[in-house]
Residue frames relative to the residue before (quaternion, step in Angstrom):
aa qw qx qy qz dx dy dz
X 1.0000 0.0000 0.0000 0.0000 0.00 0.00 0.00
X 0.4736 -0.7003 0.4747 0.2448 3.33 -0.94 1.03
X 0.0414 0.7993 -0.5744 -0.1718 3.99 -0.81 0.13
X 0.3836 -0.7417 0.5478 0.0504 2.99 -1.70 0.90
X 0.3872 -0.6066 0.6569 0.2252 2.91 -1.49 0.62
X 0.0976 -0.8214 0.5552 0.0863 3.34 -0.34 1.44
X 0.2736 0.8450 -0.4498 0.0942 4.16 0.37 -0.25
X 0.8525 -0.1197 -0.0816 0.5023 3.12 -0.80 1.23
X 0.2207 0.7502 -0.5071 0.3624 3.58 1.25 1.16
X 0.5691 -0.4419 0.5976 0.3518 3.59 -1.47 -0.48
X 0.7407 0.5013 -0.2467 0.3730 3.59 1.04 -0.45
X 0.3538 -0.7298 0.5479 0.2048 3.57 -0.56 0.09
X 0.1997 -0.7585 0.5487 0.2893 4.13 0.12 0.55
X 0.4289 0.5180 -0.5709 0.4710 3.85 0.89 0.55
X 0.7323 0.4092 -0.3825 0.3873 3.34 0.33 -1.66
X 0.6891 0.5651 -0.2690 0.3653 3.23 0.54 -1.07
X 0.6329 0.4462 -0.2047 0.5987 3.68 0.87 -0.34
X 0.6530 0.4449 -0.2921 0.5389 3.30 0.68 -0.37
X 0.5978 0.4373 -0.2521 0.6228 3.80 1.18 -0.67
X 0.6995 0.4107 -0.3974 0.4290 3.77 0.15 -0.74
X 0.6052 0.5052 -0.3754 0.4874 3.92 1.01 -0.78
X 0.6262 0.4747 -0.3637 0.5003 3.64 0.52 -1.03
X 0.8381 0.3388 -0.2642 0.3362 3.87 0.45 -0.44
X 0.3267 0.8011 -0.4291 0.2596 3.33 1.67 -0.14
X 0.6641 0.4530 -0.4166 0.4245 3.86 0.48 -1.00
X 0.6506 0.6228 -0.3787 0.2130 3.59 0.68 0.28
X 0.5763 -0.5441 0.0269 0.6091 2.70 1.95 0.01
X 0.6580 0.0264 0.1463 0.7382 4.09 0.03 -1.40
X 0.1772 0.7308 -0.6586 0.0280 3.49 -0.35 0.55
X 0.0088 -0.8118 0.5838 -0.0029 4.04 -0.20 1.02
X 0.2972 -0.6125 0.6506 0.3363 4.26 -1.46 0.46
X 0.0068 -0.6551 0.7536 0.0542 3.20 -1.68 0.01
X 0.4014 -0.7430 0.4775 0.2426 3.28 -1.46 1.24
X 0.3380 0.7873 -0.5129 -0.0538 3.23 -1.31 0.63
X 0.7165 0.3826 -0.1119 0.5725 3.24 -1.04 0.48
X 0.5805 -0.5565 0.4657 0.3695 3.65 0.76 0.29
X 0.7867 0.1842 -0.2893 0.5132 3.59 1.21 0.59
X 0.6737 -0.5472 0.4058 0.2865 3.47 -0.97 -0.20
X 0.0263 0.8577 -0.4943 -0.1392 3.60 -0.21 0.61
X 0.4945 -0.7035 0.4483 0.2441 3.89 -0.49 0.90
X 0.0117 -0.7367 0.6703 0.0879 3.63 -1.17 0.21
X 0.2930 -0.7617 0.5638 0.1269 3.06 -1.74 0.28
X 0.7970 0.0690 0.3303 0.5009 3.52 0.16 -0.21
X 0.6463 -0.5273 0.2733 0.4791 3.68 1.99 -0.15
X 0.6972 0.5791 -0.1861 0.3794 2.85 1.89 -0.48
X 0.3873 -0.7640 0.3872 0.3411 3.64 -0.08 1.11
X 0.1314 0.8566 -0.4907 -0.0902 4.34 0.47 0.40
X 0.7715 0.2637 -0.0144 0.5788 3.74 0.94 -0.94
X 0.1347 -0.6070 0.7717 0.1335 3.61 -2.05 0.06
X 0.0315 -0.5626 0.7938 0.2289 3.31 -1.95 -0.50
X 0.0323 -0.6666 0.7350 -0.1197 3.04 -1.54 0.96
X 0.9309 -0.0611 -0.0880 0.3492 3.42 -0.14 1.32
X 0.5560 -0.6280 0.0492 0.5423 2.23 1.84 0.89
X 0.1291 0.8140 -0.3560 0.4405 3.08 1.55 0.91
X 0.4513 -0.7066 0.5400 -0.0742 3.19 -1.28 0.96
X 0.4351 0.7082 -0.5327 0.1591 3.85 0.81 -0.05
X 0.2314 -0.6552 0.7035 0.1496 3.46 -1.65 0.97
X 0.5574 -0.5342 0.5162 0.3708 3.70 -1.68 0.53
X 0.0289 -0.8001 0.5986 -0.0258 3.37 -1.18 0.60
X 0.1918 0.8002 -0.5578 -0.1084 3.73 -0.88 -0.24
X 0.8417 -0.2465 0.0179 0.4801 3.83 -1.43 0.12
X 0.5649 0.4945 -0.4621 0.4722 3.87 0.84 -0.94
X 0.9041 0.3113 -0.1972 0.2164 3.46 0.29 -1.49
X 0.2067 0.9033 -0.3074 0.2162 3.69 1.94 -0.20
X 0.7304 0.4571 -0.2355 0.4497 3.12 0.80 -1.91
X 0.3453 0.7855 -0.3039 0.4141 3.79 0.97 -0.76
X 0.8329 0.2555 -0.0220 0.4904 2.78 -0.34 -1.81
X 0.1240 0.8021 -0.3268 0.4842 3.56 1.05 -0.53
X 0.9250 0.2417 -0.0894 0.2793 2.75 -1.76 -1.94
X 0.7893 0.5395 -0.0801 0.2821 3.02 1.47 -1.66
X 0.4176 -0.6938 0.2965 0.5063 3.15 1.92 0.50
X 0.2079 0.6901 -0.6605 0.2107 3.78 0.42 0.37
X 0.3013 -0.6737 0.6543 0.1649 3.05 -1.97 0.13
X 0.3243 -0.6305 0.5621 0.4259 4.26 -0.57 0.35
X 0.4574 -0.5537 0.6143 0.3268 3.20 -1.78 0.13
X 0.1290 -0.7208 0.6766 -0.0772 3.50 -0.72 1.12
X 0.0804 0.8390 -0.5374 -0.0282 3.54 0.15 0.56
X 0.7585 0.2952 -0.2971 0.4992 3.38 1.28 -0.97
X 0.7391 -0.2900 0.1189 0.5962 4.19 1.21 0.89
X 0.7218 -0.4857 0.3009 0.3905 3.01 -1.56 1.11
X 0.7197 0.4241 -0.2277 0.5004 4.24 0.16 -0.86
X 0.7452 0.1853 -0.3860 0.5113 3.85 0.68 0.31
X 0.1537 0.8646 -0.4783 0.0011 3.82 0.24 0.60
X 0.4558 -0.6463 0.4967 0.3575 3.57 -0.89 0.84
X 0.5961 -0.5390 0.5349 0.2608 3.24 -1.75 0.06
X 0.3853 0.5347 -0.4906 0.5700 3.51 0.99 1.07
X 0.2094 0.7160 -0.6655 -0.0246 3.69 -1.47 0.72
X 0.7185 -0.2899 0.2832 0.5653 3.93 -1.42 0.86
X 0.3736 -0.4955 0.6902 0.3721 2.87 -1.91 0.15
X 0.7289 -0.4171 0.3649 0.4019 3.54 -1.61 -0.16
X 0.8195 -0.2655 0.3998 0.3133 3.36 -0.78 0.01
X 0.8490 0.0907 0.1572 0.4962 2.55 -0.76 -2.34
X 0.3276 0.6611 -0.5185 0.4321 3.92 1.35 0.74
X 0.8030 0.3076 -0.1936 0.4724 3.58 1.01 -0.75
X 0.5202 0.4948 -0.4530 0.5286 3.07 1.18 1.07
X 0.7218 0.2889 -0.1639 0.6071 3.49 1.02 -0.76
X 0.3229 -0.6537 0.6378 0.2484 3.79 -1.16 1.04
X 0.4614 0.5990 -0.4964 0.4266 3.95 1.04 -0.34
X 0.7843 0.5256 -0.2208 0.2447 3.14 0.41 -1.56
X 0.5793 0.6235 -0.3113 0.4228 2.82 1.23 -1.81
X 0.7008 0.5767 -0.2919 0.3018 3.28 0.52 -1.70
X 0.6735 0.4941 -0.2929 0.4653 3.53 0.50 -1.39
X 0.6790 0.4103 -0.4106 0.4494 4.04 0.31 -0.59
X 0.4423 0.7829 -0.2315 0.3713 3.28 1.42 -1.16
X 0.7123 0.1780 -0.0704 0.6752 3.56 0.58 -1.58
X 0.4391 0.5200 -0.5960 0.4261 3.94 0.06 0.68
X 0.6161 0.5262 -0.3338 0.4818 3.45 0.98 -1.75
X 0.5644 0.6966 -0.3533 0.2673 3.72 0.70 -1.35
X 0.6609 0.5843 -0.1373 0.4506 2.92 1.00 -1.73
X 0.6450 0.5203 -0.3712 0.4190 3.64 0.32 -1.20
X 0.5840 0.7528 -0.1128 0.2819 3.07 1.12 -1.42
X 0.6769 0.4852 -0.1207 0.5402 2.83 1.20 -1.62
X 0.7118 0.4970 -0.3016 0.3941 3.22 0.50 -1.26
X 0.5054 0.6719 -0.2961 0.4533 3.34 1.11 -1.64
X 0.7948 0.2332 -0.1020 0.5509 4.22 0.52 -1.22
X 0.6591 0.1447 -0.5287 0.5149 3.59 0.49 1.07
X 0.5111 0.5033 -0.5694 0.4016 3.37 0.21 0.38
X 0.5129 0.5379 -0.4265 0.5155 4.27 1.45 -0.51
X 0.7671 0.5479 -0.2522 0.2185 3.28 0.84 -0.87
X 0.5249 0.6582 -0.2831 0.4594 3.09 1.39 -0.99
């Protein structure tokens, strides 16, 4: 696992430790600063961030409605009308490591797809 020097960041190295443990059963799961936050990997795969101590999982059109239902929010860093394709995890995802996990490997997916479709 990679470590960071988090300092005078948006991130918290609890929160962030506390997220990197909750994602470990996924396999190499590693943080990396950017942007004043932390993006997440899996396996090589780029799937998640935190920004303010913030939770955001990858997502796209298949997986939107989902997130959606689940009262999530998108990550709009640069204003509400240009949002990224990242939204909150759930709630009750950061109460449950089951849960977390299962939205977790959805994000995975997007992911995947998202890097063979670069490939092609």
């Amino acid at each position: 696992m990679e470590t960071l020097a988090v300092t005078g960041m948006a991130v918290s190295s609890d929160y962030r430790d506390f997220v990197l443990e909750q994602l470990a059963p996924l396999g190499q799961v590693t943080a990396r600063r950017m942007f004043g936050g932390v993006g997440i990997y899996a396996n090589g795969l780029f799937f998640a961030l935190i920004d303010d101590d913030v939770l955001y999982l990858k997502t796209d059109e298949s997986l939107r409605p989902e997130f959606e239902a689940a009262g999530c929010q998108a990550f709009a860093p640069f204003g509400a009308d240009k949002p990224m394709s990242y939204w909150t995890a759930p709630t009750e995802a950061l109460d449950d490591q089951d849960t977390l996990l299962d939205w977790a490997r959805k994000s995975l997916a997007v992911a995947g797809r998202k890097a063979a479709g670069k490939k092609r």
